[in-house]
OpenMM code with the backbone's topology and positions (N, CA, C; nanometers):
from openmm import Vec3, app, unit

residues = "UNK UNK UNK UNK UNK UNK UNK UNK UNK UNK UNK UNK UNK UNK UNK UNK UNK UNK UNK UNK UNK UNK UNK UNK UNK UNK UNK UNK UNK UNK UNK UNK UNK UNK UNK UNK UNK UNK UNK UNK UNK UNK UNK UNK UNK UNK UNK UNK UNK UNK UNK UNK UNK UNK UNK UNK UNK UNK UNK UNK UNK UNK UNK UNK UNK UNK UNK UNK UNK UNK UNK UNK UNK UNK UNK UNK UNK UNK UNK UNK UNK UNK UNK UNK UNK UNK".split()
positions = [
    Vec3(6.8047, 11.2674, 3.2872),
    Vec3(6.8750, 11.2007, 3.1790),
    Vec3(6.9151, 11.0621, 3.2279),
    Vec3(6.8691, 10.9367, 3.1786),
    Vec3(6.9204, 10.8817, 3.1791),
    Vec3(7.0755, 10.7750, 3.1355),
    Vec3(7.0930, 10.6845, 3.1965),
    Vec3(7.2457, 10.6369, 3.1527),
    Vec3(7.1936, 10.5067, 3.0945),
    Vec3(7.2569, 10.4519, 2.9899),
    Vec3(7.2723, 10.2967, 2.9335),
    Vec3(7.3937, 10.2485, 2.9020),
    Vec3(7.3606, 10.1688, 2.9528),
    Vec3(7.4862, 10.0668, 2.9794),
    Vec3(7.4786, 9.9622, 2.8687),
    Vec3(7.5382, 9.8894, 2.7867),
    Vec3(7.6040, 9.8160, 2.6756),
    Vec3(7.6986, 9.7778, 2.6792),
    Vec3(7.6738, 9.6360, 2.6404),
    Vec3(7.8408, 9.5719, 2.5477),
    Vec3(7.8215, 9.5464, 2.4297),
    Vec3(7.9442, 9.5495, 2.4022),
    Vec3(7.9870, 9.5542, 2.2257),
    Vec3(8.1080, 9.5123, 2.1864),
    Vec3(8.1657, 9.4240, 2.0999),
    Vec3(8.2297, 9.3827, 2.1074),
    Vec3(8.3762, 9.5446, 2.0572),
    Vec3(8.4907, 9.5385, 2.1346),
    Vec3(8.5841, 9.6512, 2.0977),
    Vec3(8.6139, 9.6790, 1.9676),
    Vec3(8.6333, 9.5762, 1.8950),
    Vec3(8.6656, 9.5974, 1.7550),
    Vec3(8.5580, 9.7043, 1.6784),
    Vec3(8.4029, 9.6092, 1.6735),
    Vec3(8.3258, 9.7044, 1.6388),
    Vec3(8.2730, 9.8384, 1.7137),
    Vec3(8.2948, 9.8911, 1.8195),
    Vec3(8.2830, 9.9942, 1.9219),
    Vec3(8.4386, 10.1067, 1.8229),
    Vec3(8.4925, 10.0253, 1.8106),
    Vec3(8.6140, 10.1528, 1.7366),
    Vec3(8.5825, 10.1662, 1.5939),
    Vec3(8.5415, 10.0334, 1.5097),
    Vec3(8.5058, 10.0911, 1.3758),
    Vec3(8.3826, 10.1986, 1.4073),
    Vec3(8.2884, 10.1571, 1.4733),
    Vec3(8.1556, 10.3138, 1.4574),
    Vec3(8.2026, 10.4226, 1.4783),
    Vec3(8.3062, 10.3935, 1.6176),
    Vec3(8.3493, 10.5295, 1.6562),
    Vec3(8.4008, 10.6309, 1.5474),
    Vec3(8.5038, 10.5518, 1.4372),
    Vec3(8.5556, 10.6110, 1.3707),
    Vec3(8.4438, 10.7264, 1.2655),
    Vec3(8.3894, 10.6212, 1.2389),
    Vec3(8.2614, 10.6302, 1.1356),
    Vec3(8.1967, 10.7303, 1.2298),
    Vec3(8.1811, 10.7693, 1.3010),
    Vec3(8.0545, 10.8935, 1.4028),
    Vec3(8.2026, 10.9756, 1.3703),
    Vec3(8.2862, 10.9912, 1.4025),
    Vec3(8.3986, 11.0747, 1.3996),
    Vec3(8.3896, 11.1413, 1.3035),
    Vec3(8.3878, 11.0982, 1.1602),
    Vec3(8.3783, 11.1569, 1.0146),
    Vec3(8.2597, 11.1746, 1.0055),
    Vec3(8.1357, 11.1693, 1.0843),
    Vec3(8.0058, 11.2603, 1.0476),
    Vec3(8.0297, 11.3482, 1.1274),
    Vec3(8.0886, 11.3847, 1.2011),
    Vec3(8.0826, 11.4642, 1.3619),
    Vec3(8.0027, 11.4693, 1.4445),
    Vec3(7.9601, 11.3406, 1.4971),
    Vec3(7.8921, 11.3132, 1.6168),
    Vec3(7.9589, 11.1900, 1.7038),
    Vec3(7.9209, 11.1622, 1.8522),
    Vec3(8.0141, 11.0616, 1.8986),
    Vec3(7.9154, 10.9411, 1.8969),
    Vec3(7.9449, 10.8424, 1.9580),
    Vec3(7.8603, 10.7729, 2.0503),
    Vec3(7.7576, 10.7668, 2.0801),
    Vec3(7.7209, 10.8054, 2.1800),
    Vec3(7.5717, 10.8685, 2.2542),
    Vec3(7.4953, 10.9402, 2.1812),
    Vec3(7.5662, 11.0448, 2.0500),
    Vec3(7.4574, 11.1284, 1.9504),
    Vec3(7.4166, 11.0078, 1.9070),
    Vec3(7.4677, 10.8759, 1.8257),
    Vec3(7.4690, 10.7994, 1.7114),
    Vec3(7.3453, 10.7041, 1.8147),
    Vec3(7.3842, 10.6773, 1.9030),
    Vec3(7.2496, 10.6101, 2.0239),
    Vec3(7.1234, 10.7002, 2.0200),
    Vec3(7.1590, 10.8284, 2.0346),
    Vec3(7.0237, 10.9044, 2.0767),
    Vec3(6.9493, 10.8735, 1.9058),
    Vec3(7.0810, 10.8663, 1.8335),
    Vec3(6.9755, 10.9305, 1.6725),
    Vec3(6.8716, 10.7922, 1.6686),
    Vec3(6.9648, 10.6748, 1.6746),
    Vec3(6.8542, 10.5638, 1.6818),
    Vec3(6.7506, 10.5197, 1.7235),
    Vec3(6.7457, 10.5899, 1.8689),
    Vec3(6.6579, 10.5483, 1.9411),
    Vec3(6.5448, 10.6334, 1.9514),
    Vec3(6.5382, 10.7926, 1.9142),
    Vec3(6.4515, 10.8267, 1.8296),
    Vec3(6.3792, 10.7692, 1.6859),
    Vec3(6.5174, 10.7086, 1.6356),
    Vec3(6.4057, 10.6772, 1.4986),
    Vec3(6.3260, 10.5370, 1.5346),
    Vec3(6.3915, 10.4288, 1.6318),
    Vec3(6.2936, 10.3387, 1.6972),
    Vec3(6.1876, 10.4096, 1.6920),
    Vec3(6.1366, 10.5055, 1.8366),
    Vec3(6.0489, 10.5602, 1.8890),
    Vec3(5.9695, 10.6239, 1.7509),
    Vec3(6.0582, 10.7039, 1.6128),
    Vec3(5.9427, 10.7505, 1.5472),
    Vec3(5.8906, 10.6210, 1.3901),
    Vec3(5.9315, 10.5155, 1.4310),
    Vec3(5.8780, 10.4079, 1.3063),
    Vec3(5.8400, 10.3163, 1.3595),
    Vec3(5.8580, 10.2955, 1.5354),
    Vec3(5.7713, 10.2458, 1.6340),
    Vec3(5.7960, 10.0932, 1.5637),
    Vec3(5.9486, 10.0722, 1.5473),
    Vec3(6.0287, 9.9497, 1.5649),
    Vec3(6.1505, 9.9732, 1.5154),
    Vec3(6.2589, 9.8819, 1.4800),
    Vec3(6.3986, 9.8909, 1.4138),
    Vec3(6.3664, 9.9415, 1.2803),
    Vec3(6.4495, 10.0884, 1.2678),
    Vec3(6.4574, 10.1803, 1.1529),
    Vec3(6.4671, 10.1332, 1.0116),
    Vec3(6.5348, 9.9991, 1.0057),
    Vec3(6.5903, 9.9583, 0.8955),
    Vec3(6.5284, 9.8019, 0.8494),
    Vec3(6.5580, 9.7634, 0.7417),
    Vec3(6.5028, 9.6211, 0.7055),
    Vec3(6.5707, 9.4966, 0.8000),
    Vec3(6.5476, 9.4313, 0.8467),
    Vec3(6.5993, 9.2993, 0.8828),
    Vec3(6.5732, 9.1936, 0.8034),
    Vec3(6.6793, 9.1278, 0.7703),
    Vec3(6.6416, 9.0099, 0.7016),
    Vec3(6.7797, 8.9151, 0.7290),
    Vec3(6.7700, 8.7909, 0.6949),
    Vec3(6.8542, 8.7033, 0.6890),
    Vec3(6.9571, 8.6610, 0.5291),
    Vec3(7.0441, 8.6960, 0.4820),
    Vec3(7.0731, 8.6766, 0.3804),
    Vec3(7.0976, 8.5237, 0.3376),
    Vec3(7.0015, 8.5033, 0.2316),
    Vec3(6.9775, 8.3647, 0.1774),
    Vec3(7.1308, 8.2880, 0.1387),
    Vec3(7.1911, 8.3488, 0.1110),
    Vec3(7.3484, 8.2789, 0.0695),
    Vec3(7.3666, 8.1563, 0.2147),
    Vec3(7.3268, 8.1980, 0.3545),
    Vec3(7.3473, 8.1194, 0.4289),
    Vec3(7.2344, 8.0343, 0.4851),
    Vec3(7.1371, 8.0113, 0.4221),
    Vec3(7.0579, 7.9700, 0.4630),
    Vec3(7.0754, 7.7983, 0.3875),
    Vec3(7.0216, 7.7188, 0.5228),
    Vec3(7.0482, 7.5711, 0.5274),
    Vec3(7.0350, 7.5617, 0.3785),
    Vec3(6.9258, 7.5719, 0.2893),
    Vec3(6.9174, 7.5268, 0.1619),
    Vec3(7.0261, 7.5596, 0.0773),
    Vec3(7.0560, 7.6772, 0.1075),
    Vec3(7.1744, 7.6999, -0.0417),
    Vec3(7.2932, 7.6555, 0.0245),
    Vec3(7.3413, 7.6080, 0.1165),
    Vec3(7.4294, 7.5949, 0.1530),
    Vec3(7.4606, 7.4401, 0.1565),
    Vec3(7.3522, 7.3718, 0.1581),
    Vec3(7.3491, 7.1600, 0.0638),
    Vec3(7.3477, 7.2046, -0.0650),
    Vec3(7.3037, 7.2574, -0.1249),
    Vec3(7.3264, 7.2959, -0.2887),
    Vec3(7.5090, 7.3417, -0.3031),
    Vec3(7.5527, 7.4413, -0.2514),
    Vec3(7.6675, 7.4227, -0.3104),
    Vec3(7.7738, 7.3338, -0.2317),
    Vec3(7.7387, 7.2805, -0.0920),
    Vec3(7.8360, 7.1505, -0.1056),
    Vec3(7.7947, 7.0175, -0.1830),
    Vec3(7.6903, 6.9781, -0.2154),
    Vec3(7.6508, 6.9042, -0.2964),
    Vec3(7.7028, 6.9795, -0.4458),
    Vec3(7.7412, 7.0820, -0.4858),
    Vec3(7.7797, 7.1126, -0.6359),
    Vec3(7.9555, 7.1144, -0.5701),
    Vec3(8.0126, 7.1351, -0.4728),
    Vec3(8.1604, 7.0892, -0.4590),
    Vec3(8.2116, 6.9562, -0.4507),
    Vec3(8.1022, 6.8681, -0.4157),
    Vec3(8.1320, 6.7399, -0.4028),
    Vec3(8.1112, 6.6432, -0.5112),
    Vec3(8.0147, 6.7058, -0.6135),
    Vec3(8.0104, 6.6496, -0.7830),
    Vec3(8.1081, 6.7524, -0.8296),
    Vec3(8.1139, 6.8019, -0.8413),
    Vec3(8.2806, 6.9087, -0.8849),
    Vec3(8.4153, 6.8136, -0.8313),
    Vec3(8.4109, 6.8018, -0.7430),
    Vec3(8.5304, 6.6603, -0.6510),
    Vec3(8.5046, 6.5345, -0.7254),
    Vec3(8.3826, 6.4570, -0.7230),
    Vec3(8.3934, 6.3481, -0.8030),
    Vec3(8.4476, 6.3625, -0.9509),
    Vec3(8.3643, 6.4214, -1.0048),
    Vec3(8.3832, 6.4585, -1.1653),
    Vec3(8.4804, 6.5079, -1.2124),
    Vec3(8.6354, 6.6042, -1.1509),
    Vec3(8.7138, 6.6791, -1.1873),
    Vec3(8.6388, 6.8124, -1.2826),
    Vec3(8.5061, 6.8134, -1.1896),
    Vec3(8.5051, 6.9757, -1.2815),
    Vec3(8.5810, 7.0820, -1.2110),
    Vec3(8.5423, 7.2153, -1.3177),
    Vec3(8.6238, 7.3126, -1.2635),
    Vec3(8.4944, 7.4361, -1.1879),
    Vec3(8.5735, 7.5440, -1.1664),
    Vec3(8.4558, 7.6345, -1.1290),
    Vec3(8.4035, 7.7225, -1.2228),
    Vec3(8.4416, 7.6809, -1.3455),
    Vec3(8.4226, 7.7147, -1.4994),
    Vec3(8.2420, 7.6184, -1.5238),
    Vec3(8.2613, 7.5147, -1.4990),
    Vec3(8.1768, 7.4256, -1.5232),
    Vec3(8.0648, 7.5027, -1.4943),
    Vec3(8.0525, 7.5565, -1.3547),
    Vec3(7.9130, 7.5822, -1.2474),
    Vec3(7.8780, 7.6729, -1.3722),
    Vec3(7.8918, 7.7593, -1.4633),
    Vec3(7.8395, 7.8655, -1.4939),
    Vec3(7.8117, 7.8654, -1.6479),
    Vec3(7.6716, 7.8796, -1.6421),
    Vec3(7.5820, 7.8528, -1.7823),
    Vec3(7.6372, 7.9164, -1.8703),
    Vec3(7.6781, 7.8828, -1.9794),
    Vec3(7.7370, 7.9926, -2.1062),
    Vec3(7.5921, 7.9631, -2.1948),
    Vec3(7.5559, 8.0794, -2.2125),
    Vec3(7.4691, 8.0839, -2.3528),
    Vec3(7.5362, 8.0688, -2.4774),
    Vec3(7.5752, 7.9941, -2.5959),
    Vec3(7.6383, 8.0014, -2.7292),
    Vec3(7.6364, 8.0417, -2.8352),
    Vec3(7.4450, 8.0918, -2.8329),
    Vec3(7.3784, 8.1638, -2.9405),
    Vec3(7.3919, 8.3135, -2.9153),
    Vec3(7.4692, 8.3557, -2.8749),
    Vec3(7.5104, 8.4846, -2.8302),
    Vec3(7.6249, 8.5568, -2.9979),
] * unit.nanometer
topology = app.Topology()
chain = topology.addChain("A")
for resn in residues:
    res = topology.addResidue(resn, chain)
    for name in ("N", "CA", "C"):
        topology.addAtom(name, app.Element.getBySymbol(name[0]), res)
């Protein structure tokens, strides 16, 4: 059997813990479960992606829409399309 060694930051090391606590497994089950499902999808179990909200582009779009919002005295009423023929 081997041992692995990790850091993690404490904060999140006690939220999982908690969270393995209320499934009833610890630690090391919640490691082993992963690292089987690595080994059986023969990469990371789950989707990776980057969420677009922070990505360079949208993020000049809405300081460029806070900074015509600043010039103009709009509100945050403004940003949002009302349809009228409703």
């Amino acid at each position: 059997m081997a041992n692995l060694n990790i850091r993690v930051d404490d904060t999140l090391k006690k939220q999982a813990e908690a969270i393995f606590s209320e499934l009833g497994i610890n630690l090391s089950v919640a490691t082993t479960m992963f690292l089987k499902q690595v080994v059986r999808y023969n990469g990371i179990p789950f989707e990776l992606r980057i969420d677009p909200f922070y990505s360079a582009q949208n993020q000049a779009r809405l300081l460029a829409a806070k900074e015509r919002m600043e010039r103009t005295g709009g509100t945050v009423h403004d940003l949002i399309e009302v349809d009228d023929d409703d």
